[in-house]
ZAMARGU-4260 file (C-alpha; in steps of 0.2 Angstrom, whole numbers, plus 5000, padded with zeros to 4 digits):
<rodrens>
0) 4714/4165/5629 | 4721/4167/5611 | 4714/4154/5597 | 4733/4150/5594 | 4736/4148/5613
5) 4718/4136/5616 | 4727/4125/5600 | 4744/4123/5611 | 4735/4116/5625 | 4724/4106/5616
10) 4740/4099/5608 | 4748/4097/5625 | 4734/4088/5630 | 4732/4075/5617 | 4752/4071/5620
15) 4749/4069/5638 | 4736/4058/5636 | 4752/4044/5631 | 4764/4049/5643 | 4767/4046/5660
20) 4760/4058/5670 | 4777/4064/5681 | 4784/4071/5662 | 4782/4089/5660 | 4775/4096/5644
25) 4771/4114/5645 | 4759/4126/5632 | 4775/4135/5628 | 4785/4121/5622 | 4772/4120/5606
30) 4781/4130/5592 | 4777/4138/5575 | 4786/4128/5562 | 4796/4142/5550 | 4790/4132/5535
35) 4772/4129/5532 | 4774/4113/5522 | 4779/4106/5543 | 4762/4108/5546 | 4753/4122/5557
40) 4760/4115/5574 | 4776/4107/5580 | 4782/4098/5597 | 4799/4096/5595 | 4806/4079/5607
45) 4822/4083/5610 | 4817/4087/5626 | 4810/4069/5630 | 4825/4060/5622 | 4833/4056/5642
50) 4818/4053/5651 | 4810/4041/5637 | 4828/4035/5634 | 4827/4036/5616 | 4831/4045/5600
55) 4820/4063/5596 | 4815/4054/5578 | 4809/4037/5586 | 4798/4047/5599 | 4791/4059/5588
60) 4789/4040/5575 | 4778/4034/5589 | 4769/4047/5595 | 4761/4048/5580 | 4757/4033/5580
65) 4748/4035/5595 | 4740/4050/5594 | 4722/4053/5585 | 4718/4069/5580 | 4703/4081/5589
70) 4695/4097/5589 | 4703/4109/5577 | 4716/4098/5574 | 4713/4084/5559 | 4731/4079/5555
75) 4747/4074/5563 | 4762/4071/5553 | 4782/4066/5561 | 4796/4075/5551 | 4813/4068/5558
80) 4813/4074/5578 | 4796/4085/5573 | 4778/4080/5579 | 4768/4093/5567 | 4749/4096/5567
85) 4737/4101/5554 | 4722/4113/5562 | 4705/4111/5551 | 4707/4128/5540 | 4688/4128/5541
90) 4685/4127/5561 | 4700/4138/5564 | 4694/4151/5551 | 4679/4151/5560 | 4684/4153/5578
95) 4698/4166/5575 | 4687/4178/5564 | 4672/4176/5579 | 4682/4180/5590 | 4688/4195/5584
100) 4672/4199/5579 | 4664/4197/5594 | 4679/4205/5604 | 4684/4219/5590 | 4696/4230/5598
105) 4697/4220/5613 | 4704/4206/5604 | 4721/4202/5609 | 4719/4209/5628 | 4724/4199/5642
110) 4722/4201/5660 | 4739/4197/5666 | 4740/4213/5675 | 4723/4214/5683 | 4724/4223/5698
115) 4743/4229/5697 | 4748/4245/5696 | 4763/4252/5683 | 4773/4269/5683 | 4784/4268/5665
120) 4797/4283/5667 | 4803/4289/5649 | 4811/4303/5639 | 4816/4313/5656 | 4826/4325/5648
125) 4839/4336/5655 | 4833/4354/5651 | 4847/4363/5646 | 4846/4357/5628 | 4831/4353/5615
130) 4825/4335/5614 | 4837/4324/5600 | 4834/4306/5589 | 4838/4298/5605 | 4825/4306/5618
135) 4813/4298/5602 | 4820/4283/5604 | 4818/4284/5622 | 4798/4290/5620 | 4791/4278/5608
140) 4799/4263/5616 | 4791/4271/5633 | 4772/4275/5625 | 4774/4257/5615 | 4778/4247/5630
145) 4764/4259/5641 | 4752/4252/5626 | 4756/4235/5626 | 4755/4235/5647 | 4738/4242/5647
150) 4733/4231/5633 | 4738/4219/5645 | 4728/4223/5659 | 4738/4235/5669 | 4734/4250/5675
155) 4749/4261/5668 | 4755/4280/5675 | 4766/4287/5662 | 4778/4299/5670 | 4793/4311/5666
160) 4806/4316/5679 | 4813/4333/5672 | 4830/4335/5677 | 4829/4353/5677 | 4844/4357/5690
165) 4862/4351/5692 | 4881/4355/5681 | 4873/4353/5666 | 4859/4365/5666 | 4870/4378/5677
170) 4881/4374/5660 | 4867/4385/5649 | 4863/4398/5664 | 4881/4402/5665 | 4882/4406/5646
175) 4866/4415/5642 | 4872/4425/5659 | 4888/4430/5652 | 4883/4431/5632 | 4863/4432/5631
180) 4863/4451/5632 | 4843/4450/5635 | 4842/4439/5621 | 4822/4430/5618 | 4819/4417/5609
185) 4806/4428/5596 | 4822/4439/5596 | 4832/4427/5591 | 4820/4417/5581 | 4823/4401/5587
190) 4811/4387/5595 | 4811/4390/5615 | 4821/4373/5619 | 4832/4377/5604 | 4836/4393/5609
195) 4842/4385/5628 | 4852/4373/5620 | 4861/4387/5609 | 4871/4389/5627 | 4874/4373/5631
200) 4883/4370/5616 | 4893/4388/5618 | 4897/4381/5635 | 4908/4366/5628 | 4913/4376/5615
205) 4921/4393/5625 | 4920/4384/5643 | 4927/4367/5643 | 4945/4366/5649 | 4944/4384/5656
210) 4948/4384/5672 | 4942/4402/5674 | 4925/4397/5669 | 4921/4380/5676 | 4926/4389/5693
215) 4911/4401/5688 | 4901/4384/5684 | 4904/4378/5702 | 4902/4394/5711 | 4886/4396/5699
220) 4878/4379/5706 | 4882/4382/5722 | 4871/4400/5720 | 4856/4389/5717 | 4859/4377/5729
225) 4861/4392/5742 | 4843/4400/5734 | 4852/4416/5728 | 4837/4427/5719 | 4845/4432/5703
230) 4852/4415/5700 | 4835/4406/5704 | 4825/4419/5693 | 4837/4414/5680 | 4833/4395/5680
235) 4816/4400/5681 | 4816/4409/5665 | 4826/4397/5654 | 4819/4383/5659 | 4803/4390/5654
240) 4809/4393/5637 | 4816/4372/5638 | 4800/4366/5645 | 4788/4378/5631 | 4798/4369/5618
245) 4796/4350/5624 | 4778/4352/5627 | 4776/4357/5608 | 4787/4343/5604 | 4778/4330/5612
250) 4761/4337/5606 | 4768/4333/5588 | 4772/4315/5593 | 4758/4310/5603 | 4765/4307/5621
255) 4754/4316/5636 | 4762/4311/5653 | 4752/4307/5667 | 4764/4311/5682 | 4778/4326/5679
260) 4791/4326/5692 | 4805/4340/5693 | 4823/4334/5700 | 4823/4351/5706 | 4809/4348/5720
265) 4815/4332/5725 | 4836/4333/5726 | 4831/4343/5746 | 4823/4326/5751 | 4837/4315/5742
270) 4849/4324/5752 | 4841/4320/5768 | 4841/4303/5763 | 4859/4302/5759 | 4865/4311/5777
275) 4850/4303/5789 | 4858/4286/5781 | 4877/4294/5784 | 4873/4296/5801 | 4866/4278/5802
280) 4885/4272/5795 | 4877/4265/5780 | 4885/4278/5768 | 4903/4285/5773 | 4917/4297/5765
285) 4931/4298/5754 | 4945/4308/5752 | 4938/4320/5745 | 4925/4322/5758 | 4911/4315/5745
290) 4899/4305/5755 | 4897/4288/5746 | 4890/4271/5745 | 4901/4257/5745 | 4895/4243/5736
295) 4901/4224/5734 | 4903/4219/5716 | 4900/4235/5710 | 4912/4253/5709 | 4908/4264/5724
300) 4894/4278/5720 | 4895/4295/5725 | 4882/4302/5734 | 4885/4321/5739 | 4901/4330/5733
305) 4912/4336/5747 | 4905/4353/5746 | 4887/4347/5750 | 4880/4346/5731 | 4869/4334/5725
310) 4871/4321/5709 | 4860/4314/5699 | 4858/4299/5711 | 4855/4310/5724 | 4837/4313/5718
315) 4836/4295/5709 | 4834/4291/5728 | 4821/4301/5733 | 4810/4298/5718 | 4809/4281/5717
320) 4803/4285/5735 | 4791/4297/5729 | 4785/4286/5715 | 4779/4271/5724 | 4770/4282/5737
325) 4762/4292/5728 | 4755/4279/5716 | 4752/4266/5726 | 4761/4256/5712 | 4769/4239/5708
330) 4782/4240/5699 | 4792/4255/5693 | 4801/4252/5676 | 4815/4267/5672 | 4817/4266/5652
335) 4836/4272/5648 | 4847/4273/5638 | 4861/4257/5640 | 4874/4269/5646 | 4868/4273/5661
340) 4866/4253/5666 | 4879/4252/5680 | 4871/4268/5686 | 4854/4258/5688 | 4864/4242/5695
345) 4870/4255/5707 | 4855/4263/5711 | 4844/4247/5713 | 4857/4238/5725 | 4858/4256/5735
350) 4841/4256/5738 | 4839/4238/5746 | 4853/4245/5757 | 4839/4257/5764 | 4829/4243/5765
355) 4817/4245/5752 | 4807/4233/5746 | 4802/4241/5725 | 4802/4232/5711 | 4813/4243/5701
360) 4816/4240/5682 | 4829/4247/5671 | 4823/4247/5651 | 4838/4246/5645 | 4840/4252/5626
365) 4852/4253/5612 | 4861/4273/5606 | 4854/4279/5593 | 4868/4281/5579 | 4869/4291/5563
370) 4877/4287/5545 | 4891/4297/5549 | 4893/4291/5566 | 4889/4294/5584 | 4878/4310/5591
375) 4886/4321/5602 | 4879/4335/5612 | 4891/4344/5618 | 4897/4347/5599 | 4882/4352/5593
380) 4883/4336/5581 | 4866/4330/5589 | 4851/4329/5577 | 4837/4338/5585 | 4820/4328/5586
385) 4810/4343/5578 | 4823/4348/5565 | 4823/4327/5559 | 4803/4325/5561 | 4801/4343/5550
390) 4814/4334/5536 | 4805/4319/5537 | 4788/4325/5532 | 4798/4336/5518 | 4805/4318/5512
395) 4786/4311/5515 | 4778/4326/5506 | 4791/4321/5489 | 4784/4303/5490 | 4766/4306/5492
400) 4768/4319/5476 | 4777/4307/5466 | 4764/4294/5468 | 4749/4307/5469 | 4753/4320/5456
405) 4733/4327/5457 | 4734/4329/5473 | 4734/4346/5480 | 4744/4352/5492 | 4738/4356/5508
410) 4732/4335/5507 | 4749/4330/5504 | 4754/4340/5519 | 4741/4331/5530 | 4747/4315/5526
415) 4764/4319/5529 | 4764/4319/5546 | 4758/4305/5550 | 4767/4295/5537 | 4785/4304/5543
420) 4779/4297/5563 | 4774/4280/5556 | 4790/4279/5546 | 4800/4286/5564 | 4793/4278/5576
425) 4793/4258/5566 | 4810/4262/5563 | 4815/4264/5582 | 4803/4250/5586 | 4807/4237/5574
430) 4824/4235/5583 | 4827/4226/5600 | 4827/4239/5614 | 4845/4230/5618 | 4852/4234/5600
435) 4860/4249/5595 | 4855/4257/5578 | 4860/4266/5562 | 4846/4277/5559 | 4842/4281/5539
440) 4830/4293/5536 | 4827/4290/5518 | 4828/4272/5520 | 4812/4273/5536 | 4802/4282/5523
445) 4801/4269/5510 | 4784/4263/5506 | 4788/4245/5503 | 4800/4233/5514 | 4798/4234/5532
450) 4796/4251/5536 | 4782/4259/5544 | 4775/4268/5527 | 4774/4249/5521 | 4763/4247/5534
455) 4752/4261/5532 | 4753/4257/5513 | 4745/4237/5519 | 4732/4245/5531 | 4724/4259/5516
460) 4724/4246/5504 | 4711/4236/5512 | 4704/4251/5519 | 4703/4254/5501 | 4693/4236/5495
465) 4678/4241/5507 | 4678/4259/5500 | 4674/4250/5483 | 4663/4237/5491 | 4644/4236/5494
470) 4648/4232/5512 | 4634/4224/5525 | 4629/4231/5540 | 4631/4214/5547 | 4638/4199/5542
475) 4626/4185/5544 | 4628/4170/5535 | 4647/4167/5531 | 4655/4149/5522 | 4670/4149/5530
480) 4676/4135/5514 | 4679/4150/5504 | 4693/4156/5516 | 4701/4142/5518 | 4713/4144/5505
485) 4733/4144/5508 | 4734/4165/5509 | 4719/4164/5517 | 4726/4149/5531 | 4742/4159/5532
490) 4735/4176/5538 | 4722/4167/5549 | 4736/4160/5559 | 4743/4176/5562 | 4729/4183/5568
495) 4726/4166/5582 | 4742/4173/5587 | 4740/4191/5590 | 4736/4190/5610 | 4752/4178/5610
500) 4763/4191/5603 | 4758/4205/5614 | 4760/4194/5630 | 4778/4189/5623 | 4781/4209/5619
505) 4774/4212/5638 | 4783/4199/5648 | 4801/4205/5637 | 4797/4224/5636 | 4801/4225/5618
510) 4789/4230/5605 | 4798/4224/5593 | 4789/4207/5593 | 4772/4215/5589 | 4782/4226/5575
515) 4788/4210/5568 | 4771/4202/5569 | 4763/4216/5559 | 4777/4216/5548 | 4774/4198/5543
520) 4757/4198/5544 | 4754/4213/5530 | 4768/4201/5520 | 4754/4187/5520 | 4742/4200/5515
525) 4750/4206/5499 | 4751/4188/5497 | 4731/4186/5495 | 4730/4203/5488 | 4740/4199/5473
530) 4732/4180/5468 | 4714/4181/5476 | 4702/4194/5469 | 4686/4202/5483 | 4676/4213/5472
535) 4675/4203/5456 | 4673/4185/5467 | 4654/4178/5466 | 4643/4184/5481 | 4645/4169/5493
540) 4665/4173/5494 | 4665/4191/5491 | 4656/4190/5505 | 4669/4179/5516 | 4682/4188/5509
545) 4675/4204/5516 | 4670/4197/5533 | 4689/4189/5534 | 4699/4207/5528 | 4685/4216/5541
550) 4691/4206/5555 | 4711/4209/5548 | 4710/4225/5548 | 4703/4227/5567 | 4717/4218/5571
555) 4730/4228/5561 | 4722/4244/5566 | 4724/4241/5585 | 4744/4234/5582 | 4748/4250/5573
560) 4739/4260/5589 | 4750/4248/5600 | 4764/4254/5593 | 4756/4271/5595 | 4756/4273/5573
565) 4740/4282/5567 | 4732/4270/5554 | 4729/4280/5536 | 4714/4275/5524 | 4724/4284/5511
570) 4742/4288/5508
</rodrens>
């Protein structure tokens, strides 16, 4: 249990004790006051105003009255409908840097998942076209969340479905087949994904609207469908090239995938799925001879087109199938993109037609916009993941040179990397996964506000007080009165909180508490950076200082890793 959550039902506890028994106070109903000067701890009474038939301000009067304070806590005070406590800086100072401590990179785990298996499903890209801002979006919200779940105490399968068949990728075959002329990518220069996508983009720039040609799409579908060599040795071939590229991609951001799935060797089983079920009456036709699911509340789906080819949903049946056999899992959570939501309303309320049991999840997330409006692939407007990430570390590079002109340049370009990820991947998970964004490249790379270079920026500065420092092996005998101070108090209340904040981040899916949390606790830390001197104090608080900004930095270091940011002990 958290310090900060052992504190809340302490609290809980002492109110109880001068209530009647049949009202209902629960751990959660404890809040943080957003002003310090309310005390540490609040219980706001609104809530007990109609059972207890009085005004939130006369309740909260008499509970203080009432209540005496125990353990960590040595104060209560009423503010109006408020019931704040005080918590003994000394005692808490104490418990919270123990534990961590004692716990190290374990502090902040929970066991809520203890014996569950997860499979999170991110990134699945379609592989006609290189991986764009979005398919980033997409990954770090999946490796975040796959962080925060294991952190948690589930075991977590991280898994891709390659949609590597279908219109869109016959889109890029069609093209190359008509205009590639044996074109390679080392002929042509161009990053293997990159040069795939080249001929997507052709394809809605000389095919769309041709009837000539998109009848050479459909027959060209059909060709795979039917297993025709030449056009299977095609795919082959090109999605090669597509799948060469992501790999070197995701290399460069950190993602490894524990499960890979390819739509194209699971559509056969989804298709049998679709017609055993048509046989069953549980899926019928339209007019167009499309077999489709009819669903109450919802538009109807189709499921096969009329001339027997599958769609996306097709396969979406079979591997969620697949998935939960396979693994042996619990839960199956699908992180995409907020267009495709009545898809997934669609796809889940299909599936408990067929009977199934899953618990299905849709991460549901924001587009991912630019300054000058909306990406588009199609129009070859969309910024490319490996083209943004090279210009980034460019930007990072400038920055680290203007700041560090004595450094040479093979350092600066070590640091830029990491700097450019952190200042990426903040950025995409500082937001709620429901909220669409404005992404500023420039604007993620500053090194002050709430950015992830900021972060990095807090993290090397204390690194850099114990490179100065004399530091002990161990930390024997501490006076935990010389932390105790308001900075001190401040940050040693973030840190009761860290297990809190993952637990909130895993029950909503949403990093973006723990990137808040971080955000706010390296604000407290320039705080006591900028008034409290560590090296110069004497011994006895040097010493307490030291022990406290040891046991802060385990924690920052392992919220950055959460977030799947590489801490730096120099930028």
């Amino acid at each position: 249990m958290s310090p900060s959550a052992k504190i809340k039902k302490d609290i809980v506890n002492l109110i109880k004790k001068y209530l009647k028994k049949s009202i209902l106070i629960e751990e959660k109903d404890i809040v943080i006051p957003p002003n310090s000067e309310m005390g540490d701890f609040s219980f706001p009474c609104f809530g007990l105003a109609k059972t207890l038939k009085d005004s939130p301000q006369n309740i909260a009067k008499k509970l203080k009255e009432q209540i005496k304070p125990a353990g960590l806590i040595f104060a209560i005070e009423n503010s109006g409908p408020y019931l704040n406590f005080r918590i003994n800086r000394k005692k808490i100072a104490e418990t919270v840097l123990k534990q961590i401590s004692k716990e190290k990179k374990k502090y902040g785990n929970s066991t809520i998942g203890r014996g569950k298996k997860v499979y999170i499903e991110y990134i699945s890209p379609n592989t006609n076209k290189p991986l764009h801002l979005g398919h980033l979006r997409n990954g770090f919200l999946g490796e975040a969340v796959s962080n925060i779940f294991e952190s948690s105490g589930y075991k977590v399968i991280r898994g891709v479905l390659n949609n590597d068949r279908g219109m869109g990728i016959s889109k890029s075959m069609l093209m190359y087949k008509k205009f590639g002329q044996d074109e390679t990518p080392e002929s042509a220069d161009l990053k293997s994904d990159h040069f795939v996508g080249k001929y997507y983009v052709m394809f809605e720039q000389k095919g769309k609207g041709n009837l000539e040609i998109e009848e050479e799409l459909r027959q060209l579908l059909q060709k795979w469908e039917e297993g025709d060599k030449k056009t299977i040795e095609l795919w082959k071939k090109m999605n090669r090239w597509a799948q060469k590229g992501y790999k070197e991609t995701y290399k460069k951001i950190g993602i490894k995938f524990d499960k890979e799935y390819f739509e194209s060797k699971i559509y056969k089983r989804g298709k049998e799925i679709v017609l055993e079920n048509f046989k069953k009456g549980i899926f019928t036709r339209d007019e167009n001879k499309n077999i489709i699911a009819k669903l109450e509340g919802l538009p109807n789906r189709v499921l096969l087109r009329g001339d027997g080819t599958a769609v996306y949903i097709t396969t979406d049946l079979a591997y969620a199938e697949k998935v939960f056999k396979e693994n042996k899992i619990s839960k199956l959570i699908y992180v995409v993109g907020n267009e495709q939501d009545l898809s997934f309303k669609q796809l889940f309320k299909i599936l408990k037609m067929l009977g199934h049991k899953f618990a299905v999840q849709h991460l549901s997330y924001g587009i991912v916009n630019l300054p000058e409006g909306r990406m588009k692939s199609r129009e070859g407007t969309v910024v490319d993941a490996d083209d943004l990430i090279t210009k980034l570390e460019d930007y990072a590079i400038e920055e680290i040179k203007t700041r560090h002109d004595f450094l040479k340049e093979k350092e600066a370009e070590r640091r830029a990397t990491p700097i450019a990820l952190a200042a990426l991947k903040y950025f995409m998970l500082n937001v709620g996964p429901k909220n669409s964004m404005i992404y500023d490249p420039r604007a993620s790379l500053s090194f002050t506000g709430n950015t992830g270079p900021y972060l990095l920026y807090t993290y090397a500065r204390i690194s850099n007080i114990f490179e100065k420092a004399k530091v002990p092996k161990t930390f024997k005998k501490i006076n935990y009165n010389k932390i105790a101070g308001d900075n001190e108090h401040k940050i040693i209340l973030n840190l009761a909180q860290f297990g809190d904040t993952i637990k909130i981040a895993e029950e909503n899916c949403d990093p973006s508490e723990l990137a808040k949390y971080l955000y706010e606790l390296a604000k407290n830390f320039s705080d006591f950076y900028r008034d409290e001197n560590v090296l110069k104090a004497e011994e006895e608080t040097k010493t307490a200082r030291l022990f406290f900004l040891h046991n802060l930095l385990t924690v920052f270091d392992k919220g950055l890793r959460l977030l799947d940011i590489e801490p730096l002990k120099k930028m």
